[in-house]
C-alpha positions as CSV (number, residue, x, y, z in Angstrom):
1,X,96.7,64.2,53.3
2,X,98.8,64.1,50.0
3,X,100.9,67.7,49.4
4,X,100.4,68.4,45.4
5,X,103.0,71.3,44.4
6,X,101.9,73.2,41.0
7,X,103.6,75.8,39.2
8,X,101.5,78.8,37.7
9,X,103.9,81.4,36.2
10,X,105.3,83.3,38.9
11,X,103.3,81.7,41.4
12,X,103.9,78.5,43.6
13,X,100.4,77.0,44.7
14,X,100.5,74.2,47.2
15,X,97.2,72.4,46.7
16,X,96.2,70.0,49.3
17,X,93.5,67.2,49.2
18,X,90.8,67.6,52.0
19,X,87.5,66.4,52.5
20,X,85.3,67.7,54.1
21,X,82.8,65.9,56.6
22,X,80.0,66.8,59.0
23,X,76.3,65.8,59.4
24,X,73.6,67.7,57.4
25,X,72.4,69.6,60.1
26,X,69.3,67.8,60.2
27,X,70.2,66.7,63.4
28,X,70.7,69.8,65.2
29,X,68.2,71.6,63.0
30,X,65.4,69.1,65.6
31,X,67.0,69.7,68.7
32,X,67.1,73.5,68.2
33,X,64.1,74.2,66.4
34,X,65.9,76.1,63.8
35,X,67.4,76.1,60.2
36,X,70.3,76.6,58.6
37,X,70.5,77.4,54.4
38,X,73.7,76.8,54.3
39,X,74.9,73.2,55.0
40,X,78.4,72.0,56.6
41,X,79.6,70.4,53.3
42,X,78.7,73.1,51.0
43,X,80.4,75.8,54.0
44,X,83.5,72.9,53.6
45,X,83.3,73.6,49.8
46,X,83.6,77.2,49.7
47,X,86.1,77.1,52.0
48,X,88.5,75.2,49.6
49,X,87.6,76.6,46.7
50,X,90.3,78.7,46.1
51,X,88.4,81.9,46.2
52,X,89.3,85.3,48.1
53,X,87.3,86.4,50.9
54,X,85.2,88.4,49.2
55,X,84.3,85.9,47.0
56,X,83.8,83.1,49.6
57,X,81.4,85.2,51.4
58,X,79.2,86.1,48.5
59,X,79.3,82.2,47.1
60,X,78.3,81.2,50.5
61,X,75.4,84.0,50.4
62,X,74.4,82.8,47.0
63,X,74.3,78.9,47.8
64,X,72.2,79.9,51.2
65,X,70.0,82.0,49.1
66,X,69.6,79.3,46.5
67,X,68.7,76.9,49.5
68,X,66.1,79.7,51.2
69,X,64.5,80.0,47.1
70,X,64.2,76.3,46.9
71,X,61.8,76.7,50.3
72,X,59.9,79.5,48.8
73,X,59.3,78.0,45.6
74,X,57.9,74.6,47.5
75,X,56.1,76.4,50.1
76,X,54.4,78.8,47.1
77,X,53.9,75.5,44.7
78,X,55.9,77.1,41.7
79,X,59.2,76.3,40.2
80,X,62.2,78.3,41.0
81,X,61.9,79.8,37.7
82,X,58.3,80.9,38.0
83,X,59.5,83.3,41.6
84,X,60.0,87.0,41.3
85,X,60.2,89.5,43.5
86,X,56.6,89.8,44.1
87,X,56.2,86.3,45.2
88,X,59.2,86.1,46.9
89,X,57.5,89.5,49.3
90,X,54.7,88.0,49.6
91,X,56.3,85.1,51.1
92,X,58.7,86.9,53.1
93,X,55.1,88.7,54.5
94,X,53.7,85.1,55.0
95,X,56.6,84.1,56.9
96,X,56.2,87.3,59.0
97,X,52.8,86.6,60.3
98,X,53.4,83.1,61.0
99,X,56.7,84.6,62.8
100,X,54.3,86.8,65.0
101,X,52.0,84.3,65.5
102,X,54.5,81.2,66.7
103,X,57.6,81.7,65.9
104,X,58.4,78.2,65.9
105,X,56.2,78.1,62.4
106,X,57.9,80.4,60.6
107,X,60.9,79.0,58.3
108,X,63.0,82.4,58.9
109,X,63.5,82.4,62.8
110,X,64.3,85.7,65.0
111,X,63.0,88.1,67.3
112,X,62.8,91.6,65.4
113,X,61.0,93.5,68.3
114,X,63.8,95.0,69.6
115,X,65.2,96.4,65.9
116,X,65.1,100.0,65.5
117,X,66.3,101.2,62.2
């Protein structure tokens, strides 16, 4: 790992080289049954981004919500573009029922039965 020192006006930034590895979750996404929208690397990429933690946790949301719209749009045979909110409910309510009918076909994946609100 190769230590890069930069100066920023009032500021000394270390900046370090890293990569980030891991599998795709493919693998653990058969052996569980379940799936993740937000994949090792791109978690890796956030994470040495640079951004504060505020911002890392709203990139990360916006990459797994990219992911999860990428699902919809296949699954409703439409471009990205082409979903609004309407679609995307209606999908979120076509999840739902195949959620309460096996779980394991639903793409979104927990037990709400216990929620209260």
């Amino acid at each position: 790992m190769a230590k890069q020192t930069t100066f920023a006006p009032n500021k000394l930034v270390h900046r370090r080289k890293l990569a980030v590895r891991g599998c795709s979750g493919q693998e653990s996404e058969k052996k569980t049954g379940s799936r993740s929208f937000l994949s090792l690397e791109e978690a890796g990429l956030v994470e040495i981004s640079g951004l504060s933690t505020h911002e890392r946790f709203l990139c990360r949301l916006t990459i797994s919500s990219l992911n999860l719209l990428r699902v919809v749009s296949e699954q409703e045979g439409c471009t990205i573009e082409e979903l609004n909110a309407g679609r995307v409910c209606d999908w979120f309510l076509k999840d739902k029922l195949k959620r309460e009918q096996n779980i394991e076909s639903a793409v979104l994946q927990w037990d709400d039965s216990e929620l209260q609100f």
